[in-house]
N, C-alpha and C positions, 0 to 999 in steps of 0.2 A: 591279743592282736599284735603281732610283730610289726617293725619299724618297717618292714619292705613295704607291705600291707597299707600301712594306715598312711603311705607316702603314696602309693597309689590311689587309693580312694582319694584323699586330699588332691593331688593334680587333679584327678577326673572332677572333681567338684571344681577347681578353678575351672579348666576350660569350659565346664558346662555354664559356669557363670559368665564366663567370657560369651560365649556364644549367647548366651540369654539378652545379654547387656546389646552385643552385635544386632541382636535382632530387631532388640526394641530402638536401638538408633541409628539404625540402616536408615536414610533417607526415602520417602515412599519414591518409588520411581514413574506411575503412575500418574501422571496430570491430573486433576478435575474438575481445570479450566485449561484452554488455549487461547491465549492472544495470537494471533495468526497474521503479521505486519508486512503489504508489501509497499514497496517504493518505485511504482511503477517507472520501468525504464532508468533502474537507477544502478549503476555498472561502479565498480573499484574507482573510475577515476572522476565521479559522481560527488562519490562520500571524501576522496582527498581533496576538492576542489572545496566542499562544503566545510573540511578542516584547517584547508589553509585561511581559508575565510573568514575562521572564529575563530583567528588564534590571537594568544594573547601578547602584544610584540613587546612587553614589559618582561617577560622569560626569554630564556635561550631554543627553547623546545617549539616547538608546535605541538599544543596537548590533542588528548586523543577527544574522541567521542564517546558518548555514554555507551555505544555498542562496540566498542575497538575490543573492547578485553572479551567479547564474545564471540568472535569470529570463531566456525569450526572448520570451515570450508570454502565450496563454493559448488554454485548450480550451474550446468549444461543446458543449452536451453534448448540444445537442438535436436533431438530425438525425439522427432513429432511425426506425423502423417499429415502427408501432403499433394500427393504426386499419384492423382485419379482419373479418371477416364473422362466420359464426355457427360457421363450421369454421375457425375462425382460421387460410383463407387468403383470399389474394383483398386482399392487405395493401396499404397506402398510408401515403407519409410522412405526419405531421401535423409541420413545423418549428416549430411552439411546445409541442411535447409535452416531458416532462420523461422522461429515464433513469432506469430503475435499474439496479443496479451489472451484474447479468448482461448485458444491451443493452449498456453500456458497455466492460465487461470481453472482452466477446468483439470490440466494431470496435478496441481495441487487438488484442487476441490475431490476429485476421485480417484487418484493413484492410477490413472491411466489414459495415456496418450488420444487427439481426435485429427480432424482436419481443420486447417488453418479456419477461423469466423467462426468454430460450431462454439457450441456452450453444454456440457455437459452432455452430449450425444454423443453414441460413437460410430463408426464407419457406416452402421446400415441406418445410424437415423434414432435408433431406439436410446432411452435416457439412462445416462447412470448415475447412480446413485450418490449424493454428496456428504460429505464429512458433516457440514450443518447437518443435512436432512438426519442422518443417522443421529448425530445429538440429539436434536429436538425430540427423535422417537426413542431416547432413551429416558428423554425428562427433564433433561437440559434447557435451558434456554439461548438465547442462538441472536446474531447481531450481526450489521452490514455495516461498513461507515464509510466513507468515502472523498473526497472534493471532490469528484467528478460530480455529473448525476447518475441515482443510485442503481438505476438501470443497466449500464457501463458494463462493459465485457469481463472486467474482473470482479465485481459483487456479484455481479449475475450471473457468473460461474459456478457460484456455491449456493447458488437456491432456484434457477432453473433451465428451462431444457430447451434448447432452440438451434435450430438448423443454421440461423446466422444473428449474430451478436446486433446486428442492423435492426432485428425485429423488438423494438423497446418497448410498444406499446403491447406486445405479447408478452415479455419479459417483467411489465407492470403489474398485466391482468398476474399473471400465473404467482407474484407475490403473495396476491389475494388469494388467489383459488384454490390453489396448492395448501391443505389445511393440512392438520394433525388434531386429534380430541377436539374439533370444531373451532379450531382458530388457526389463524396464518401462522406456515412454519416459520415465520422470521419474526421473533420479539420485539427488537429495537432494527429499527433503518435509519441513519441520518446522513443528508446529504444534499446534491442538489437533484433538480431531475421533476418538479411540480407539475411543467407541462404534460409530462407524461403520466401523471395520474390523477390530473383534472383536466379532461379533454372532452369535446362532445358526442363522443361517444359512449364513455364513463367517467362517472367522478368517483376514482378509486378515493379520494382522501375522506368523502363522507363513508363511505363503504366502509373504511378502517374504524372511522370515529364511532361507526353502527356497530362494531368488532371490540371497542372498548380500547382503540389506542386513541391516548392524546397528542394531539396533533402540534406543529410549532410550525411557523415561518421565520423564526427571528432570533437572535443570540437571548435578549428577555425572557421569550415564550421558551425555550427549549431551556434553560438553567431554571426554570421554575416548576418544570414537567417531574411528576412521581410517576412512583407506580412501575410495571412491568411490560408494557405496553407502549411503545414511543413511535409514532412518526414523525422526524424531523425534516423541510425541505424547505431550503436555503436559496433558492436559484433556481431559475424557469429551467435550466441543462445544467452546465457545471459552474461550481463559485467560482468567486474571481480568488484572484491567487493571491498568496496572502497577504503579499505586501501592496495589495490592492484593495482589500476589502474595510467595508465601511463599519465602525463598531457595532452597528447591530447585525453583523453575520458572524458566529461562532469561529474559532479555531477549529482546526484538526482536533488539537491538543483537550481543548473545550470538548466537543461532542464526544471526545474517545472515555473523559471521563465521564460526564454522563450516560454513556452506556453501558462505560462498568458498575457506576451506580444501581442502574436499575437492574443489571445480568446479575449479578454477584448478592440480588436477594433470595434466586434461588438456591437452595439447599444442597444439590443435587450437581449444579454447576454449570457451565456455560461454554457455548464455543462463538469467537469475536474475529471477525475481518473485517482491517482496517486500511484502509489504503489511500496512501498517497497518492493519489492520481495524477496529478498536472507536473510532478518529474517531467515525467514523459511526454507531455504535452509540450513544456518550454524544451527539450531538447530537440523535438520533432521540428521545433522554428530556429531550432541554433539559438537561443537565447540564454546567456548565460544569467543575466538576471537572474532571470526567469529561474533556472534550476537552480540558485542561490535561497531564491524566495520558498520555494514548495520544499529545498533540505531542511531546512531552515523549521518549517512545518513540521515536517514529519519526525525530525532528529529531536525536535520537543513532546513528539508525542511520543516517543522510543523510548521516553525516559518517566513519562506517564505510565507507561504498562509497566515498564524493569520497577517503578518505586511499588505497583498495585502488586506486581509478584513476589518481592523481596516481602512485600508486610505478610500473603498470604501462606507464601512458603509450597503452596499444591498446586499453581500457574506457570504453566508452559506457555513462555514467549518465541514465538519464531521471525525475525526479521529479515526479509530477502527481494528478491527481484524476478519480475516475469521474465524482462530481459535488459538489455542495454539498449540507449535509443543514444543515436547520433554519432557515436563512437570519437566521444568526448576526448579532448586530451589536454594538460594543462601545460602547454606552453606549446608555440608553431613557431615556423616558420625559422626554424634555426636558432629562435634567440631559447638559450636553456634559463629561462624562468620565468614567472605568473603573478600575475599585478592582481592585487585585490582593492587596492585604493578605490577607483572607479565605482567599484559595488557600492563600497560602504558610504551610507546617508542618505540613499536613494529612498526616493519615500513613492513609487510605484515602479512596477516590473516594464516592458516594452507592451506587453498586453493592455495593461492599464492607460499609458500613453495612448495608444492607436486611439482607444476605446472612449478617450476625452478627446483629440482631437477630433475624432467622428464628429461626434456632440456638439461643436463650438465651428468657430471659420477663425482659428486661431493659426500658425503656420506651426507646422511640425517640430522643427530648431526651437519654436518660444515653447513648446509644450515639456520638451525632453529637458530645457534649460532650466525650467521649474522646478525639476522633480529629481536632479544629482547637486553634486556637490562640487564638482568643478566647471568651468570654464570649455563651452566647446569651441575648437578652434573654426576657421573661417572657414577651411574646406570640409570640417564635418557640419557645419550650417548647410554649406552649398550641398552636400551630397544631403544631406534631410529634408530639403524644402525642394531639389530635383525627383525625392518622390513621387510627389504630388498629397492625394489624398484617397490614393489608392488604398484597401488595407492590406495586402499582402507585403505590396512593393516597400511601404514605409515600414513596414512590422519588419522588414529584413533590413533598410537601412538603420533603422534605432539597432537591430540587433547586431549588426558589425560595427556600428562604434566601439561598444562593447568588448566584442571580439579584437577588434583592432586594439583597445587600451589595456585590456587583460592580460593578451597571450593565448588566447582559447584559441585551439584548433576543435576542427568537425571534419572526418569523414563521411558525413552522412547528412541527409533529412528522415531514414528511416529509422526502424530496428536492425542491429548489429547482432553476432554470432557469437562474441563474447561472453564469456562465463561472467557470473554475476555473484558476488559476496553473500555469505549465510552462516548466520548468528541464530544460535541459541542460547535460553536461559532458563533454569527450570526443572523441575523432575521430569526424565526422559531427553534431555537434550544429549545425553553422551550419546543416544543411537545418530547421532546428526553428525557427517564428520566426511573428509574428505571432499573428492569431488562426487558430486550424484547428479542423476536426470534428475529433471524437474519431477519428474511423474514417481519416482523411486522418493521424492521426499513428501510427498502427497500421500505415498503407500506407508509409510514410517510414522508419517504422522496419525495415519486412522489406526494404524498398528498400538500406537505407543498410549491414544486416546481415548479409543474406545476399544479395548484387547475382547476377541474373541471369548465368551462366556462356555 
């Protein structure tokens, strides 16, 4: 064998060993699991409000968030259907229309756009098919979680089919009814939402316990729950927010691992949405508390899925936004900076206050005086107790103190048109990137999760 010879065969054996070695330690790109995290109504200047908030003023920085170094992009919210006749069909895009969360929640849940209220319908009414549903009928098991109750426009998107987001007591039954291999398509649910499935006209929660889930009302009962099977509900509608709730109602953070607990015993793997609900809530009232307290939530629970993905190494995390609510901005009114002092020590949100003064014949000024850390001056007395005991009217004075001592500007009481931040982490997070419609990252994800056979 001559030198030219046995110098070729020898390359050709390196590079086949290269490629061999390639192969076996290409990263699988293939998920099989998804964490799927939204933060309802939670826009870019959301998460900087919720960073300059946690910073640590013993550094010169303001550190990042456990998703900062995730960012791939950002979401379009507005490529929806909306603009129908008098039978609301006969529909057409408007692309400067603004979402809300159901429209939103369901082009994730099925990679394809509906009209503003539906749930997983499209133009003529008829259901499409969702990301869970296809999990659970591949073997998967499958998870809702929520603060809202679990009924809510965005859980409800990914596991049933309704002409309007309004209809919860439909939305309850169809958890139940909607089966696979004689059990309900949804494994774990935790959230709030009770009323609506122990009602007089059904008591879905025996129904489930007849179906072999174990049921909780309580942070206790629910940390103590096995097995693969969970109903958890916290709340007649939605929990209170977090910096309002009493030790025995669960965190976010709490229920998100107990349902990776009980998903992650199947072999097969799971798919989990998990949502932040009352972002959007405290921003819908202008309350910066408020969306201090529910970041605060969820950015703990962002770090719960990132630690449960990092150990398992096959979990696809996605954390993003249906939309922006209130078109947030951290500093007004000319002055170029944002006070967080005010926030910090506060031991209930503006919700929470309302929610005690109801309760009591205490005067509004003595309830808020309680519950911060400094001193309110005599015209924000006078403007708190000019309320009265109305709940809106005070719910908005508590929440321009706030605003006033912050720097918090609001263009809004609604949802905004704003593109919204998106973070992945995971095998398959490189298909995630840029700007994309909502519904284009719906379609990526059933793409990347569950591939075509």
């Amino acid at each position: 064998m001559n030198n030219l010879f046995r110098i070729s065969i020898c390359a050709l054996a390196v590079l086949f060993h290269t490629a061999c070695a390639a192969a076996t330690t290409e990263p699988v790109n293939t998920p099989r699991n998804v964490i799927f995290m939204l933060g309802d109504g939670m826009g870019h200047a959301h998460i900087k409000a919720y960073r300059m908030y946690a910073d640590d003023t013993s550094t010169h920085i303001i550190e990042p968030l456990p998703v900062d170094s995730l960012l791939v992009g950002s979401v379009a919210t507005d490529s929806i259907i909306m603009n129908c006749d008098e039978q609301n069909l006969n529909c057409e895009r408007d692309p400067h229309g603004v979402t809300d969360s159901a429209s939103s929640a369901t082009a994730y849940a099925t990679g394809h756009d509906t009209i503003t209220g539906r749930l997983s319908v499209d133009t003529e009414g008829a259901p499409m098919k969702t990301i869970l549903e296809e999990a659970r009928q591949e073997g998967k098991s499958t998870g809702l979680v929520a603060t809202s109750q679990i009924v809510h426009a965005s859980p409800a998107a990914f596991a049933s089919h309704v002409m309007s987001r309004r209809q919860q007591n439909d939305i309850a039954d169809q958890y139940f009814d909607t089966q696979w291999q004689g059990a309900p398509m949804v494994n774990v649910m935790l959230g709030g939402g009770l009323q609506y499935m122990q009602r007089e006209d059904r008591d879905l929660v025996s129904e489930f316990k007849q179906a072999g889930y174990q049921v909780a009302t309580d942070r206790e009962g629910m940390l103590a729950m096995q097995g693969e099977r969970l109903l958890g509900l916290f709340a007649p509608v939605g929990m209170p927010k977090s910096w309002d709730r009493a030790p025995t109602v669960p965190s976010l953070a709490e229920m998100t691992q107990t349902a990776l607990k009980s998903l992650s015993q199947n072999e097969q793997g799971f798919f989990l949405m998990v949502e932040g609900s009352q972002i959007d809530w405290a921003a819908h009232g202008n309350s910066i508390p408020g969306v201090i307290s529910e970041m605060e939530d969820f950015m703990a629970t962002v770090t719960v899925a990132l630690e449960f993905a990092k150990k398992s190494q096959d979990t696809l995390v996605i954390v993003l936004s249906d939309h922006e609510t209130g078109g947030l901005a951290t500093a007004s009114d000319g002055v170029y900076a944002w006070n967080r002092a005010p926030l910090q020590g506060m031991k209930a949100t503006p919700s929470g206050m309302i929610e005690r003064m109801l309760a009591g014949d205490k005067k509004l000024s003595a309830i808020v005086a309680e519950n911060i850390a400094f001193e309110l001056s005599q015209e924000e007395i006078e403007a708190l107790d000019a309320a009265g005991r109305e709940e809106r009217e005070a719910f908005a004075a508590v929440a321009e103190v706030f605003n006033q001592r912050t720097g918090t500007g609001w263009t809004s009481g609604g949802h905004t048109g704003i593109d919204v931040p998106l973070y992945a982490f995971g095998p398959g997070s490189n298909h995630f990137h840029g700007v994309m419609q909502n519904e284009d990252v719906g379609r990526v994800m059933r793409e990347v999760f569950l591939p075509k056979k």
